[in-house]
C-alpha positions, 0 to 999 in steps of 0.5 A: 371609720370611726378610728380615723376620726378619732385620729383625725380629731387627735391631731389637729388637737395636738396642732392647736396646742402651739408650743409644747416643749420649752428649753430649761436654759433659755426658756426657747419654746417649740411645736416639736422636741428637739435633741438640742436647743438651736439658740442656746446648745442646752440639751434638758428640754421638757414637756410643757406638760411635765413644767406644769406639774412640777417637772415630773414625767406623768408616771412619777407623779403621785 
C-alpha cells in the first residue's frame, strides 16, 4: 500500500503545480508539452523547471 500512496501523493503534487511548460516564442503557458504551440506554430517549448535554472536540462546543469 505504501507504494500507492506514494503514487498517489505524486500525482496530485504535479496537478497542483499549474502550468509547467512555456512556449519560448510567445510565452503561452501549458499543464502539459505539446509537440507544437497551438497559438503561435513555434515548436521550442520548455520546462518551466529548465527556465528557472538557465534553460538547461537538469543533467547539464553543474
Amino acid at each position: 500500500m505504501g507504494t500507492l500512496l506514494r503514487l498517489k501523493e505524486y500525482l496530485s503534487r504535479e496537478q497542483s503545480e499549474g502550468t509547467q511548460y512555456e512556449c519560448l516564442t510567445c510565452h503561452a503557458t501549458f499543464e502539459r508539452q505539446p509537440q507544437v504551440c497551438p497559438d503561435c506554430g513555434g515548436y521550442d517549448i520548455r520546462s518551466r523547471e529548465w527556465l528557472d535554472s538557465g534553460g538547461r536540462p537538469p543533467e547539464k546543469r553543474a
